[in-house]
TORGUVO-913914 format. One record per residue (C-alpha): residue in three letters; x, y, z. Coordinates in steps of 0.001 Angstrom, whole numbers, padded with zeros to 6 digits, always signed. Each point is the difference from the previous one (the first is absolute). Layout:
BEGIN
ALAXYZ;...
***
This chain:
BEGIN
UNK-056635-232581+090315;UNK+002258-002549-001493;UNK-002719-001659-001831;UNK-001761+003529-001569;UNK+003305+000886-000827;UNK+000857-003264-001781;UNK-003337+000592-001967;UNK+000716+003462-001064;UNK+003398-001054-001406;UNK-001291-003224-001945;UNK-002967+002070-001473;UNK+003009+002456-001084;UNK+001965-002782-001974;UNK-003195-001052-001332;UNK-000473+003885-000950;UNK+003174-000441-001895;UNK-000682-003455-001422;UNK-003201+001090-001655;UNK+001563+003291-001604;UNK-001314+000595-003344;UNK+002906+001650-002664;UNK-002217+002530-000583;UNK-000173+001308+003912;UNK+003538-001043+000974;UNK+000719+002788+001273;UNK-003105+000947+001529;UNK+000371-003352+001959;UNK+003965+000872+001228;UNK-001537+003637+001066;UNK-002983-001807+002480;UNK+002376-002607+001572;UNK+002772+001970+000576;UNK-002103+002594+001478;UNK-001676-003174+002199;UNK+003721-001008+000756;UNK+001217+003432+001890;UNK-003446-000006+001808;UNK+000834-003367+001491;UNK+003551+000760+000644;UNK-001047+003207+001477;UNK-002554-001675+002457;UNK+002941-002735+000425;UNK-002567-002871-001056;UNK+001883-002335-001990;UNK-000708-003760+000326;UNK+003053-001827+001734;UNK+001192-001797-003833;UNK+000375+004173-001926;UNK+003819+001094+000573;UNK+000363+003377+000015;UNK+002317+001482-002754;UNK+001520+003628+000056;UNK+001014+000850-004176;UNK+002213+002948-001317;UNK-000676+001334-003040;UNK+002657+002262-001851;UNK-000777+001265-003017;UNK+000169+002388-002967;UNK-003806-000300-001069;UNK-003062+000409+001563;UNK-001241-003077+001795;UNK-002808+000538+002189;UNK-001809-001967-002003;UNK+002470-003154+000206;UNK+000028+000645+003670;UNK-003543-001619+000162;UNK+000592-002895-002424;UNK+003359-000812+002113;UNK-002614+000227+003323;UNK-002118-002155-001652;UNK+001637-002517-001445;UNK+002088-000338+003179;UNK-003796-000645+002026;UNK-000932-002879-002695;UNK+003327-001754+001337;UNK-000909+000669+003293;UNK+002536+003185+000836;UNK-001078+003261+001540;UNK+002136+002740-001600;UNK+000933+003350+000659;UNK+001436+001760-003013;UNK+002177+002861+000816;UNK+000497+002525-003334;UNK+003205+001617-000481;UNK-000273+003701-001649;UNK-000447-000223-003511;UNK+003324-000133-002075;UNK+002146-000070+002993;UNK+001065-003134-000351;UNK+004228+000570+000259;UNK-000185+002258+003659;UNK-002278-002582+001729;UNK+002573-002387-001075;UNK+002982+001980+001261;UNK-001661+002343+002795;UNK+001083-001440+003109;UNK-003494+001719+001164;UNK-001997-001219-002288;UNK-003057-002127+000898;UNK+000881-003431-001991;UNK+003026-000040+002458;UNK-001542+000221+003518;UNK-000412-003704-000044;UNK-003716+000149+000264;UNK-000810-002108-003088;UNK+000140-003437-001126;UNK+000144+000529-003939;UNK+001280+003053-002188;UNK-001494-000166-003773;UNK+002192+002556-002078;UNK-002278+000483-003175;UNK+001448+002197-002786;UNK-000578+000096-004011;UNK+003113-000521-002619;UNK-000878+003756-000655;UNK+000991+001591+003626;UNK+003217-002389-000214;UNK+001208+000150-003688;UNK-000189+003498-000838;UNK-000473+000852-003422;UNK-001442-003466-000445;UNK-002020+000435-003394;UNK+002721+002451-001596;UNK+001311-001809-003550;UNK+001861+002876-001810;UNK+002365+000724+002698;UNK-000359-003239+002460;UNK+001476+000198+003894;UNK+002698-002466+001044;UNK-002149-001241+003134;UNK+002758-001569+001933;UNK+000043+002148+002396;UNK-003492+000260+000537;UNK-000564-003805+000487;UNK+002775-000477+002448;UNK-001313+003298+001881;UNK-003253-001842+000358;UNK+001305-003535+001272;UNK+002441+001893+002084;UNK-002664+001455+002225;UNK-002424-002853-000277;UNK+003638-002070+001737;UNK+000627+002936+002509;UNK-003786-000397+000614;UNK+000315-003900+000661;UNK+002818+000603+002050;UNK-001470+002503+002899;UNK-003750-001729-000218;UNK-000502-002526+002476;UNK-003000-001475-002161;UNK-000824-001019-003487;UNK+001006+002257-002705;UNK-002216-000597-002942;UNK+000837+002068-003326;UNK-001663+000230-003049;UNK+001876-000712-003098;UNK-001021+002327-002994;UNK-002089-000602-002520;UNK-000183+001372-003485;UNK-002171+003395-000680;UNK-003453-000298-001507;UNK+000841+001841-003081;UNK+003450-000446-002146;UNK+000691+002879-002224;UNK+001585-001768-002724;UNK-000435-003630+001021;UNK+001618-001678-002667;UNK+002932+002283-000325;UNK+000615-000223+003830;UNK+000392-003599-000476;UNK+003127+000913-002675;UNK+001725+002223+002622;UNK+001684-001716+002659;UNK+000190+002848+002531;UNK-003448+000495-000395;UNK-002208-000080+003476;UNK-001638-003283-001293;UNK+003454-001668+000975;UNK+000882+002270+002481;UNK-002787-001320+002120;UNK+000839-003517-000766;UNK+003591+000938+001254;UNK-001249+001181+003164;UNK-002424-002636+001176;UNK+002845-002671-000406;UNK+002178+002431+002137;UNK-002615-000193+002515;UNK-000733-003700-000073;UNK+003788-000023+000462;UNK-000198+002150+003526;UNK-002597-001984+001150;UNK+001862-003470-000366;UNK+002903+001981+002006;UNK-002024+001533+002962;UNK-002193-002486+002086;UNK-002937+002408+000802;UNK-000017+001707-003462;UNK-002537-001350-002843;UNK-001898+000861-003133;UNK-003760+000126-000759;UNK+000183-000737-003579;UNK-002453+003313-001327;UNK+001705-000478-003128;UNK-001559-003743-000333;UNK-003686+001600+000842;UNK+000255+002613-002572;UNK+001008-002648-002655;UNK-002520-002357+001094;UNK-003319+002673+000139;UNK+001040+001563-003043;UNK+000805+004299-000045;UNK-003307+000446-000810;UNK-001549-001436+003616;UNK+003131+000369+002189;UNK+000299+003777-000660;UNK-002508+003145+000039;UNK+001039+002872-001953;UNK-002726+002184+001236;UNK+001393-001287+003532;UNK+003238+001075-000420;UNK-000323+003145-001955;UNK-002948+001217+003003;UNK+001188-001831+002956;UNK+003782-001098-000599;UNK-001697-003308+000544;UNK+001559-001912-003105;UNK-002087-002819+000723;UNK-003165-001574-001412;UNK-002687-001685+002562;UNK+001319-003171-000746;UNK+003397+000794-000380;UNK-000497+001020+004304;UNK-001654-002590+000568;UNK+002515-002570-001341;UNK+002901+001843+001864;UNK-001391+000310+003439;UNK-000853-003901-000330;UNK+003789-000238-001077;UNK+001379+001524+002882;UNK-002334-001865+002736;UNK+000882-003050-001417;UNK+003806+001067+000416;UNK-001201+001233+003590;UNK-002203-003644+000682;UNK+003649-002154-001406;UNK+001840+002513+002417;UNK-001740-000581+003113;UNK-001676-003597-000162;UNK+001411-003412-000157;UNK+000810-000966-003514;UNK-001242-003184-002104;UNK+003122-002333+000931;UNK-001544-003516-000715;UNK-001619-000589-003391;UNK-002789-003627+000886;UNK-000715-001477-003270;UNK-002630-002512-001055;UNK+001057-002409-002314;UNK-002868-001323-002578;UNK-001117+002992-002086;UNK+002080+002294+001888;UNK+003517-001111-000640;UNK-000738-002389-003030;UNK-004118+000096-002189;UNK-002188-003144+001006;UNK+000479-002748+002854;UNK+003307-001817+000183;UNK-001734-003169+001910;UNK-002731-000465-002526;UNK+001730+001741-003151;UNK+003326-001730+000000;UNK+003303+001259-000173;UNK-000648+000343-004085;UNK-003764+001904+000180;UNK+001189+002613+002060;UNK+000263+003523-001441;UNK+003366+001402-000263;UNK+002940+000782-002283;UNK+000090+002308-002877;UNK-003510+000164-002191;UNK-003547+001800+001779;UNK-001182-001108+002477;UNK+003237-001945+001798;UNK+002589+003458-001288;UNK-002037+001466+002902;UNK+000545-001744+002471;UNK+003100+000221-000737;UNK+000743+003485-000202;UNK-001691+000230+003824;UNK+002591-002778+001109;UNK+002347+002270-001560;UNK-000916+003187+002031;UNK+000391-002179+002796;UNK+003426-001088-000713;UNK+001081+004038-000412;UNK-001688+000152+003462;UNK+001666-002512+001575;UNK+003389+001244-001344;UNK-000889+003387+001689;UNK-000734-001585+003096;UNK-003409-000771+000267;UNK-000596-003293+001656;UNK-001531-002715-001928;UNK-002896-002702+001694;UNK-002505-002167-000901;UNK-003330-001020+001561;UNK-001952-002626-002425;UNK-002586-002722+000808;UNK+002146-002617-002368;UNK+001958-002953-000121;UNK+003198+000837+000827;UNK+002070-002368-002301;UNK-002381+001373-002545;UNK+001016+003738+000555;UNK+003736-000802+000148;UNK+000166-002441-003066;UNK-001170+003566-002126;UNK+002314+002190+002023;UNK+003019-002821-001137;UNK-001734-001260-003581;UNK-001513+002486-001640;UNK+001653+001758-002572;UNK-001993+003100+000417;UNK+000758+000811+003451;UNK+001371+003149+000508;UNK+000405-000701+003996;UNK+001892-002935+001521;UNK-000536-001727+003382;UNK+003338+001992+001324;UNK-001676+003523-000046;UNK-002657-001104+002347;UNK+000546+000630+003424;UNK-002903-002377+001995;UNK-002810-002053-002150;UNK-003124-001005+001964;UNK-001687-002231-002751;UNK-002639-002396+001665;UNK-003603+000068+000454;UNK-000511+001922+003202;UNK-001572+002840-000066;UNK+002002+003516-001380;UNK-000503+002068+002917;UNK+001669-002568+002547;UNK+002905-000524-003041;UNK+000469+003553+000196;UNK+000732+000448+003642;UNK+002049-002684-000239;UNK+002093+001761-002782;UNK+000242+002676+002177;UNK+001312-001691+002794;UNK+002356-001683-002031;UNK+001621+003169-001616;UNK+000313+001950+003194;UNK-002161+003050-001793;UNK-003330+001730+000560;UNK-003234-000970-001567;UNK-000167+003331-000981;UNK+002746+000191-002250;UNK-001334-003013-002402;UNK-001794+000015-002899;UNK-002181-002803-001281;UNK-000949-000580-003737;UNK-002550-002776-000895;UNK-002727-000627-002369;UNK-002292-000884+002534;UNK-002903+002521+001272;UNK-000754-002581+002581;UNK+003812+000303+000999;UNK+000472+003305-000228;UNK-002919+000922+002102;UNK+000897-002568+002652;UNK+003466+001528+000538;UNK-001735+003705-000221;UNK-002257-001345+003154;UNK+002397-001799+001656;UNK+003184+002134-000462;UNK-000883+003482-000689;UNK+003403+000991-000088;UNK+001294-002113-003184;UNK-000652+001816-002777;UNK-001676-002112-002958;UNK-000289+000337-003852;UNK-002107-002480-001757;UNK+001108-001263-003256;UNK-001705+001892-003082;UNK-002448-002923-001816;UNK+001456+001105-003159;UNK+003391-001430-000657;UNK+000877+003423-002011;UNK-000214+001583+003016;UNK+002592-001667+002720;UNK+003140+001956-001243;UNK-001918+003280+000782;UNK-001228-001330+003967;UNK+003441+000744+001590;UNK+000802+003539-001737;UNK-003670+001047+000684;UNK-000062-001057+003629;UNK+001825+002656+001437;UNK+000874-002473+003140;UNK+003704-001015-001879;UNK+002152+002592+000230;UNK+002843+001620+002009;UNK+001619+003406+000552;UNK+003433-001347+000195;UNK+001875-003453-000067;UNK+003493-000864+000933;UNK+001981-002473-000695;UNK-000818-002138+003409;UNK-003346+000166-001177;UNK+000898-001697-003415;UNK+001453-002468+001716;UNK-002458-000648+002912;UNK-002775-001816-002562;UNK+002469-002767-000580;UNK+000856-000210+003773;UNK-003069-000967+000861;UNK-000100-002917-003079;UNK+003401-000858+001676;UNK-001860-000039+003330;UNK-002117-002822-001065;UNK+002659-001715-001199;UNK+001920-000085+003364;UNK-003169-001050+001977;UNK-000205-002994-002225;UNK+003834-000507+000719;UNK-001122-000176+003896;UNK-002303-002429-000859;UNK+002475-002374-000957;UNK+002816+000620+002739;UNK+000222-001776+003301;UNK-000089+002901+002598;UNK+000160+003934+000457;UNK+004001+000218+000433;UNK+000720-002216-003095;UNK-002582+001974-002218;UNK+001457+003114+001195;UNK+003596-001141-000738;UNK-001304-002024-003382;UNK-001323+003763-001517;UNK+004130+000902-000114;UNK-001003+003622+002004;UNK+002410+002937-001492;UNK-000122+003417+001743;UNK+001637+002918-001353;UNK+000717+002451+002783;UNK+001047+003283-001206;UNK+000238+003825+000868;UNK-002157+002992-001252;UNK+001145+001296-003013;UNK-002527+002509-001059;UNK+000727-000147-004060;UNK-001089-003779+000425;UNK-002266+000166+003019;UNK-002130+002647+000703;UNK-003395-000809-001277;UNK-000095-003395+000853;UNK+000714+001482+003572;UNK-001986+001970+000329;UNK-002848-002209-002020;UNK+001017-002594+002876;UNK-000811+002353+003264;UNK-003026+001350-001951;UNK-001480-004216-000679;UNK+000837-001643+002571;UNK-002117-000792+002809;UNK-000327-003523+001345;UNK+003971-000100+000906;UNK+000730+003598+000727;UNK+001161+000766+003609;UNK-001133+003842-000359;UNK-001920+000247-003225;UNK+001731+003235-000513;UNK-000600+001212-003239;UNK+002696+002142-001965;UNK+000083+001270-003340;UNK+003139+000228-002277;UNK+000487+003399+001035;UNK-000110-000863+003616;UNK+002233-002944-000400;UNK+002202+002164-002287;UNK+000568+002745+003275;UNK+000339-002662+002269;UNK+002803-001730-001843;UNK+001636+003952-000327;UNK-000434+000015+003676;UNK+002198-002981+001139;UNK-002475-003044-000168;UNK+000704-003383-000839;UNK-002128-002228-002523;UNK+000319-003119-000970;UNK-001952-002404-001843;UNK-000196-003463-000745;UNK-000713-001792-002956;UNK-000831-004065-000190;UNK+000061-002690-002730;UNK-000525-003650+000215;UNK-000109-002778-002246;UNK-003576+000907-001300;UNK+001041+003792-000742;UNK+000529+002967+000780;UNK-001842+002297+002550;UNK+001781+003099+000099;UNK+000681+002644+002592;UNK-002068-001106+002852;UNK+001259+001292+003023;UNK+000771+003761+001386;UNK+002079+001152+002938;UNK-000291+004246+001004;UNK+002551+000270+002679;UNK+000412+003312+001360;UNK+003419+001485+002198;UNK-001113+000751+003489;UNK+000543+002612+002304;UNK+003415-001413+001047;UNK+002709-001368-002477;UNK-000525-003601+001268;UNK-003497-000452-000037;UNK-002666-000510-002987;UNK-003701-000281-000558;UNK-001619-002601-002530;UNK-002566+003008-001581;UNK-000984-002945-002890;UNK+000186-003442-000107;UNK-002391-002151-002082;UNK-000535-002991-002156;UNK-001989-001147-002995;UNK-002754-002298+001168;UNK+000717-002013-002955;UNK+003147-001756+002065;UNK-001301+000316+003615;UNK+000775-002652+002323;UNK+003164-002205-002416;UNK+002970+002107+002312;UNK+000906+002927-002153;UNK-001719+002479+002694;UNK+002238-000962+002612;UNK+003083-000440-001991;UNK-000492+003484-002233;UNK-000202+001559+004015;UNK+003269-002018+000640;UNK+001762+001404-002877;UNK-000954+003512+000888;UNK+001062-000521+003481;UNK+003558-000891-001125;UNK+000064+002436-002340;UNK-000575+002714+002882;UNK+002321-001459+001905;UNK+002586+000774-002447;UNK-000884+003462-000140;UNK+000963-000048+003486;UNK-003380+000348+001794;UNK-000776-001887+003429;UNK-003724+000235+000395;UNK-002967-000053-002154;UNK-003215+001169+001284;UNK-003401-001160-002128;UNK-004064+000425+000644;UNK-002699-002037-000818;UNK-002591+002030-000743;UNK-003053-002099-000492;UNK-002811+000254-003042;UNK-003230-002398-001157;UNK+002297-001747-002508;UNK+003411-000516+001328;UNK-000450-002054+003192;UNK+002048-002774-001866;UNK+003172+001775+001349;UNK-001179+001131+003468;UNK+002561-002740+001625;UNK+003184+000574-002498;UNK+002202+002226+001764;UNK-000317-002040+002842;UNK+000301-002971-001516;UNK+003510+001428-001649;UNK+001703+001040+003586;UNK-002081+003449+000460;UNK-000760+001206+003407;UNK-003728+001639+001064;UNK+001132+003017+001509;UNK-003314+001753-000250;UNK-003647-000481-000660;UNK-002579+002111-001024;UNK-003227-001836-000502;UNK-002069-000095-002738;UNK+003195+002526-001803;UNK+002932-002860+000229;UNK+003011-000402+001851;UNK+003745+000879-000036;UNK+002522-002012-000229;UNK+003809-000255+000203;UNK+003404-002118-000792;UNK+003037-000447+000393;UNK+002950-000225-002901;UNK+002996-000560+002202;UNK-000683-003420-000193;UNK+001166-002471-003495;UNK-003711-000113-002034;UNK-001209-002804-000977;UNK+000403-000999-003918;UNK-003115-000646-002350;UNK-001940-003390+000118;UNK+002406-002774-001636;UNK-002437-000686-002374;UNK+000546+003331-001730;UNK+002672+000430-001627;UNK+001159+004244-000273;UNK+001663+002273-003140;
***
């Protein structure tokens, strides 16, 4: 059963794969007819995740429906798409009854047109102030984030097909053509302020097809369907690809050749002087790529190489050459030797602490490319374009790079890992364990929940972590924001050394128990990044102490055990906790006493 069903579904992302322009549609209609039959007969091979999609909306989209199906299937998603009544868009919002709030979906899409929002849109001899029309609309897209336990997804607004007076409209500056302008930066604005909130950019597709091919006015006028066959085609591919960055593991590690991927020609037989880069055709190329990287890399994404080379060779043009757009201090773990890619890789793997399936690897090679396609299906691959022209577009085109949200940890975590390397070299050169430990100058900041300064990276933290996580509860802001209204304490840590600075990498949940005296540890966990140098039992020190001071006399904790986090499995007792109960395969309880003076942190760490 397995195996027919893993047939059916590759020869439906073949289906999909193969789709002429001319019967896009056609094609969406067949597989997403094939994709209910097989959820419906409940054979789906073991690697399809089922998805369950919302759609509000204040157009016709039965049509879309199928293309969102679809294009979910070709990324290996089963979807349900649930249709909200047609223009009722603010009561499923607000209904307390309403479907979208039962908690039975994953994702709620919100499509609407600048028309249905900006009233009066296209009126020049008497234009609307649309104030209060735009912040009506973000308003209930926010009240929508905030009772949805899923993804919100809204569309921005894009302009209308037709423009009565074009060039006049562009004169008048409370015309609709800025009006709409004024209300997708409003909305980009509440999705930077509410974690599960974001925007599929229909305004961006509409530019990019053209009116003409992203709209149908026979559509609209017959069918209030505004959209062409292409234009619902390149929206439901829009919103799976929100859907796929949503619910799979994102590119983190970017694995870069080096000759004719980072720099044009071969370093070891070229010379520093024949290769190609700096600031005329082909070498401004290269350059512009290494300067997408650096952007990257500054929003987090972590920076490797893997390159059959001489090493002094690579890192003489990474300190010499003048067009370099990269420098040695970005990258976070080089394998460059003559072994063979696939075996490098692994080893990168292993050395970052991450999943082969959140790299990406970019060579010139076919012969590379294919081996790390056999041998590591999971690591995505783009081969270098043979034309030189072409390597700016790779990255933009790939569709792999991208990211609904990032925070400021994840700005920062790129150049923890380059730091990373940097410390394992300082082991290298220091005589034992304790004096390395005590030579990286440890800092941890212990502090208190604060929600202005600390609620998404709390809630990013229970949501992340795995390997150190006594509970791997996860908690969204909104849970973390009712559990700090309801009397928990939170703490975090933060840690710097000499090499830099990690940030916040440690969470405490404690919650009152059912007598004044006595707590339970709900959360504690720990970036895997400083595993294993003191700060886990120290942090649980410091929160100890700082319980005691609230007057409590007993904390009780669980270890409740998962694939990932067996790491911990021996901390509480290892820090003075009690087994007082076991329950197989589930965990085991545990307790402590805080009568007793606790214990400061390790005196190699030194505490703000």
């Amino acid at each position: 059963m397995a195996d027919s069903s893993a047939e059916d579904w590759s020869r439906l992302a073949a289906t999909m794969q193969s789709a002429g322009s001319d019967a896009l549609l056609a094609t969406h209609n067949r597989v997403a007819r094939s994709v209910s039959e097989m959820l419906s007969a409940d054979n789906l091979p073991p690697s399809v995740q089922r998805l369950r999609v919302a759609l509000l909306r204040s157009v016709t989209a039965e049509v879309l429906e199928n293309s969102v199906v679809a294009s979910l299937a070709e990324r290996s998603f089963a979807a349900t798409v649930t249709l909200g009544q047609l223009g009722n868009i603010a009561s499923e919002i607000l209904d307390d009854r309403s479907f979208v709030r039962a908690g039975e979906h994953d994702v709620c899409v919100v499509l609407t047109t600048a028309g249905h929002v900006l009233p009066g849109l296209s009126d020049l001899a008497t234009p609307p102030r649309h104030e209060v029309a735009i912040r009506t609309f973000i308003d209930q897209l926010e009240q929508l984030a905030a009772r949805f336990e899923g993804l919100v997804i809204a569309c921005n607004l894009a302009k209308p097909e037709f423009s009565l007076a074009p060039h006049l409209a562009a004169q008048v500056a409370q015309s609709g053509r800025y009006a709409i302008h004024e209300a997708n930066r409003q909305l980009a604005e509440a999705a930077a302020e509410n974690a599960n909130l974001i925007v599929c950019d229909v305004e961006a597709l509409a530019t990019t097809l053209g009116a003409d091919r992203f709209y149908s006015t026979r559509d609209a006028a017959t069918a209030m369907q505004p959209f062409g066959a292409e234009g619902v085609a390149a929206l439901g591919r829009r919103i799976a690809e929100l859907c796929q960055l949503y619910k799979t593991t994102p590119v983190k590690c970017i694995v870069l050749d080096c000759d004719n991927t980072l720099w044009g020609g071969i370093v070891g037989e070229d010379g520093l002087a024949g290769i190609a880069l700096g600031e005329t055709y082909p070498g401004l190329c290269f350059q512009q790529f290494q300067r997408q990287l650096d952007e990257l890399n500054r929003l987090g994404f972590i920076l490797a190489i893997n390159s059959k080379n001489n090493p002094a060779d690579v890192e003489k043009v990474f300190a010499e050459h003048p067009g370099m757009a990269l420098d040695m201090g970005q990258v976070a773990a080089a394998r460059i030797n003559w072994q063979d890619k696939a075996t490098n890789m692994r080893s990168l793997a292993s050395e970052l602490n991450i999943g082969l399936d959140s790299f990406v690897f970019i060579d010139d090679s076919e012969f590379e490319i294919n081996l790390i396609r056999e041998q590591l299906p999971e690591v995505r691959c783009l081969q270098v374009p043979p034309q030189p022209w072409a390597l700016p577009g790779l990255l933009p085109r790939s569709g792999v790079i991208d990211r609904l949200k990032v925070t400021p940890e994840d700005r920062r975590k790129a150049r923890m890992y380059a730091q990373e390397r940097e410390r394992r070299e300082f082991k290298q050169e220091t005589a034992g364990f304790e004096d390395y430990l005590r030579g990286l100058g440890i800092c941890l900041r212990f502090e208190e929940f604060d929600a202005a300064q600390h609620l998404a990276r709390t809630a990013q933290l229970t949501q992340k972590t795995n390997q150190f996580n006594l509970t791997t509860r996860r908690y969204s802001e909104a849970d973390i924001t009712r559990m700090a209204e309801a009397g928990a304490h939170i703490y975090l840590a933060s840690l710097s050394d000499r090499f830099g600075d990690y940030g916040r990498i440690a969470l405490a949940v404690v919650l009152p128990g059912e007598s004044p005296q006595t707590c339970s540890l709900d959360v504690f966990l720990l970036s895997c990044r400083v595993i294993g140098r003191g700060v886990e039992g120290s942090v649980l020190r410091l929160v100890m102490a700082g319980l005691q001071r609230r007057g409590y006399q007993r904390m009780v904790a669980e270890f409740l055990p998962t694939p990932k986090n067996v790491v911990c499995a021996e901390f509480l007792a290892q820090n003075g906790f009690a087994e007082t109960s076991r329950r197989r395969e589930s965990g085991a309880e545990y307790e402590r006493s805080l009568t007793a003076e606790v214990p400061g942190p390790d005196d190699w760490i030194s505490v703000t």
